[in-house]
N, C-alpha and C positions, 0 to 999 in steps of 0.2 A: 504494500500500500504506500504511495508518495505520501509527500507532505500534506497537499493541496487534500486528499480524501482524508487522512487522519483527521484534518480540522473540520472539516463537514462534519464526522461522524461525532468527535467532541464537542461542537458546538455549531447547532441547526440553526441558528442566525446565521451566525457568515457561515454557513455552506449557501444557506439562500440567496445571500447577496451575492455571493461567487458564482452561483447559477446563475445569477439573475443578469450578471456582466457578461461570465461565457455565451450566455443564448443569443446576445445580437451579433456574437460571430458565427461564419457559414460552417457549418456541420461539415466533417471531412468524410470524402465518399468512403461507402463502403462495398465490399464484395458481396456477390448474393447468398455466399456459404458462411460469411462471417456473421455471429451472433450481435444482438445490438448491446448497449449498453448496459441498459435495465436488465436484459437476460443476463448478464455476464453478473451482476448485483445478487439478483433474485439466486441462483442456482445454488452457490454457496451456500449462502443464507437455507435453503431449505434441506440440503444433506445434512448440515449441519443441528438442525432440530432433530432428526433421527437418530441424534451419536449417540452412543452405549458410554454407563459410566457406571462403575462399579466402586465405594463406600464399606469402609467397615467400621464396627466399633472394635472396644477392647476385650472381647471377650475370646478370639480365637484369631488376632493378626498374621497368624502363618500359615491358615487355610485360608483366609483370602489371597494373601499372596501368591499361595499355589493355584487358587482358581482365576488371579488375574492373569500370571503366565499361560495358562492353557488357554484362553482366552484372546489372549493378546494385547489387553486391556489392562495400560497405566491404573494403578489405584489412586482415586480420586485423595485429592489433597483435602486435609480439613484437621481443625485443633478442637480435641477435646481434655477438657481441663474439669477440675474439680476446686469449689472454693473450700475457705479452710473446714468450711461445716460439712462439709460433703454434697452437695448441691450441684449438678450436670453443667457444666458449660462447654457447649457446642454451638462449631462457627464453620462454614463452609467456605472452602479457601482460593473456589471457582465455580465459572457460571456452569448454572445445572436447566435453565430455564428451557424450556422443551424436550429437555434431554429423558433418554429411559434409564429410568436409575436402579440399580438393583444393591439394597443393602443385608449388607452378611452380619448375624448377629446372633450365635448361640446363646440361648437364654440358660445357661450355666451359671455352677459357683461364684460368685454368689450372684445366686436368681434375682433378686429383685433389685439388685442395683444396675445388673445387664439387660433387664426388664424396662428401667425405665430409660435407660441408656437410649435404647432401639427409640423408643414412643418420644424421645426431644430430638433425636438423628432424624427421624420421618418429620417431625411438625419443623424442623429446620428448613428440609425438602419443600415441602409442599408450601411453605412463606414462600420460598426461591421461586415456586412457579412452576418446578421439575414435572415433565409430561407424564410421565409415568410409577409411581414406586412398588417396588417390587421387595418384596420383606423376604431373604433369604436366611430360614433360620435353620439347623440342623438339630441344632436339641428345642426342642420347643417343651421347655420349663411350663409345670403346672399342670401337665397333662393327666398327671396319673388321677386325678381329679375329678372324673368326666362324668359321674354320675350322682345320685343321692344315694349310694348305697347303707346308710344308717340316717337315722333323723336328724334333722337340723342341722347338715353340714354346706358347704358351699360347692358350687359346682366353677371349679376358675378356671378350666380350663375352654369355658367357654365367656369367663367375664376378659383373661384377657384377649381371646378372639375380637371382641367389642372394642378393647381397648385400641388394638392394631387398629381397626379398621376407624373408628375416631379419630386417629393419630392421625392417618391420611395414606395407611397403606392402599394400594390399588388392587394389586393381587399377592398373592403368599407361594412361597415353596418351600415345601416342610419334607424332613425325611424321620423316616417309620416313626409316623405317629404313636403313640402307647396303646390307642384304638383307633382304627381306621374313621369311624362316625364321627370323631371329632373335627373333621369337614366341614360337615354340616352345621358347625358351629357360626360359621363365616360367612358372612354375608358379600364375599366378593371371590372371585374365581381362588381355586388352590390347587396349587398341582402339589402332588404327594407322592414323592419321590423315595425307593425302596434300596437298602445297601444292599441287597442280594446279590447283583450282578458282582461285584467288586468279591464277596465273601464266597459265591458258591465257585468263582475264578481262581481263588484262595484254594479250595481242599479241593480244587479236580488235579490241579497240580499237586498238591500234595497225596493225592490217590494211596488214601489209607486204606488197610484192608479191614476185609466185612464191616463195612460200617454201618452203622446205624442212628437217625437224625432225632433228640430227644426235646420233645416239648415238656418244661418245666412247670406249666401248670397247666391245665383246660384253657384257658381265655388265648396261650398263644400256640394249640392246634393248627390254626390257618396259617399261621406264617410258617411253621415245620413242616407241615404237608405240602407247602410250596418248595421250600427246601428241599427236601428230600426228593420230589419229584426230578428239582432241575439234575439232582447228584443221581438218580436213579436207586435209593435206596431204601431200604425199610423206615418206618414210623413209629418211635413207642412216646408213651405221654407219662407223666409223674404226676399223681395227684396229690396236692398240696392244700392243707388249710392253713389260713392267715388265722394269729391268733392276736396280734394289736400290729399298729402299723411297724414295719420293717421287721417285725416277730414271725416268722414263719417254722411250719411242723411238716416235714415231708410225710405223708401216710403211706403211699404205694407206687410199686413200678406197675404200668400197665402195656403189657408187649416182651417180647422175648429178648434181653440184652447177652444172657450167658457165652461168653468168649466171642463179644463182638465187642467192636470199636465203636464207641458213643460218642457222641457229638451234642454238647447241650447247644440248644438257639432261642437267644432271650434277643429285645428288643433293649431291657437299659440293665445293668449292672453299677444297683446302688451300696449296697452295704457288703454284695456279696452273702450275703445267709443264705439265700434260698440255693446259691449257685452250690456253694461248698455240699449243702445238706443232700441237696441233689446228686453230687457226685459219688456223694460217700453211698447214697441208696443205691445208685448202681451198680459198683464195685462191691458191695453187697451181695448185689444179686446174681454176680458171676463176672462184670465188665472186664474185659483184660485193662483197656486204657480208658480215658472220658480226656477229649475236648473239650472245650466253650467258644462259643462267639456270641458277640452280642456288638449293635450298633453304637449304644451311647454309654462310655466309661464314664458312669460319673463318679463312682469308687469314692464315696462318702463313709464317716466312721471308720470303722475295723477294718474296714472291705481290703485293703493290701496287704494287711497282716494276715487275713484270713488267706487269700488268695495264694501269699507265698508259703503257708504251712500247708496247705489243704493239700491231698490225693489227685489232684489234676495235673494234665500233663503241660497243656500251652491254654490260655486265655487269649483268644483272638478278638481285637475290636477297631474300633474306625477313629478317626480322627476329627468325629463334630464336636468334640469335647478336647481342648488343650489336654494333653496327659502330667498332670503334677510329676514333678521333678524325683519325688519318692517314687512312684508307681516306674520311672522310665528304668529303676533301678533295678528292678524285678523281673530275672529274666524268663517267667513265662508269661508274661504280657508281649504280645503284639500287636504292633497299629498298622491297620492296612490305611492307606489314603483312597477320601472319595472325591477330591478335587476334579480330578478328571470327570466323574459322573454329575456335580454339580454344575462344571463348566460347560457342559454338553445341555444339562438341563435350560440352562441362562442361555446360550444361544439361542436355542430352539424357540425359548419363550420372545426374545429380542428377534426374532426373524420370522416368528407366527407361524412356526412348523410342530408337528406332534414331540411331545415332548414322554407321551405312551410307549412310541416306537422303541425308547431305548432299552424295554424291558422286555422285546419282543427276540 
């Protein structure tokens, strides 16, 4: 850009007066293939409202990073600070205005201050004018939540659905929710995006023998029977009663495990008790070895003490949850990365292609 349009553009008086002097000279010819002035203006100007920009908070800096590399996509510049009381301050540190923004924000340790982290990151956006926000969350905090199942409790897993979408989220993409219905929580499109692919990628290569894929309790039947289908393998279930929160009683193996290789598949590994009690009933019941995997490490309390004394062999999980510095310590912990899967899901969304396919 010369001098002469900088000053236009900073100051619409004298561009007018400069227009207003250049028009009584004659216009210099043009070719018939060469575009006019105004087009050459406009055209920028309009790729330019469709750019991608990608935002994150503090809650997982180096899966965003890894999902702007796949991508392709600088991470959006912005300061967020905190005053001395604790109190959010967030500032955007470029123009976002038409732009499709997609912000990355595990609602993890601790929940409610990355909670509202996200909900001022969005009402930032949405002052800015930002065309589109797209709430990329990978542990979506609150969830376990989702019903009344005793009296008088709260159901948050759908008050902060309301919240997001107040804030000024557009659409959401969430991975292994805790219950699939909590969708329906949200009043604006969600795509709900599954670690399978990345995990069941995980143990075809590692092609253990007779295996067999263990749901930990009844409620996550569906997601081990998908499992195991993609692996080609048997199904057994563990029946478990909750006796107060994070208190759990294993009661039975239901399925044949005797001299096979088990494989437990949870959705979040919080304290670790249900995982351990789990293990020990199958090797109980004849197991030679027991795996785990599970999508969201959130390894609260005991959960690494337990995990490194317990009877299991490897603890497989993903990376929507930073891994505390004690847990990296631990060598049957592993973290697969879903970056790649999330960066596939963000294009698709950002270029209005199926975002289903990738599970196909």
């Amino acid at each position: 850009m010369n001098e002469q349009d900088a000053t236009a553009v900073l100051s619409p008086i004298q561009g007018q007066v400069e227009e207003a002097e250049t028009s009584s000279q004659p216009a210099p010819a043009q070719s018939a293939g060469q575009p006019k002035a105004a087009e050459k203006k406009r055209a920028p100007r309009q790729s330019e409202n469709k750019r991608m920009k990608i935002f994150c908070g503090s809650s997982n800096i180096a899966l965003c990073e890894e999902i702007c590399k796949f991508v392709g996509v600088p991470m959006g510049e912005s300061r967020l600070q905190r005053f001395s009381d604790g109190e959010v301050h967030f500032q955007l540190l470029e123009n976002v205005r038409g732009a499709d923004v997609f912000l990355v924000q595990p609602t993890c340790f601790p929940v409610d201050q990355h909670l509202v982290e996200l909900l001022i990151m969005m009402d930032a956006l949405k002052r800015a004018s930002a065309g589109r926000i797209t709430v990329v969350i990978p542990y979506y905090g609150y969830a376990r939540q989702d019903r009344k199942d005793r009296p008088r409790v709260a159901i948050t897993s759908k008050l902060v659905a309301d919240l997001l979408t107040t804030a000024g989220a557009n659409r959401a993409l969430l991975v292994d929710l805790h219950a699939a219905q909590i969708q329906g929580f949200f009043n604006i499109p969600v795509d709900h995006l599954f670690a399978s692919p990345v995990l069941v990628s995980y143990f075809r290569d590692l092609n253990l023998p007779d295996l067999t894929v263990v749901s930990p309790d009844a409620g996550g039947v569906e997601r081990a029977r998908f499992f195991a289908k993609k692996l080609d393998v048997p199904l057994a279930i563990v029946d478990k009663r909750r006796t107060d929160i994070n208190v759990t009683e294993v009661m039975n193996v239901i399925g044949d495990v005797r001299g096979r290789t088990c494989l437990i598949l949870d959705d979040i590994i919080d304290t670790a008790g249900t995982l351990v009690k789990t293990a020990d009933a199958l090797l109980d019941q004849g197991a030679k070895e027991v795996y785990a995997c599970a999508t969201h490490a959130v390894l609260s309390g005991p959960a690494i003490e337990r995990i490194r004394e317990s009877r299991l062999k490897q603890v497989i999980v993903t990376n929507t949850i930073p891994l505390r510095e004690e847990a990296q310590k631990v060598g049957k912990i592993k973290v697969l990365s879903i970056a790649g899967l999330l960066g596939r899901a963000i294009e698709s969304i950002h270029m209005e292609t199926s975002v289903s396919s990738l599970f196909n």
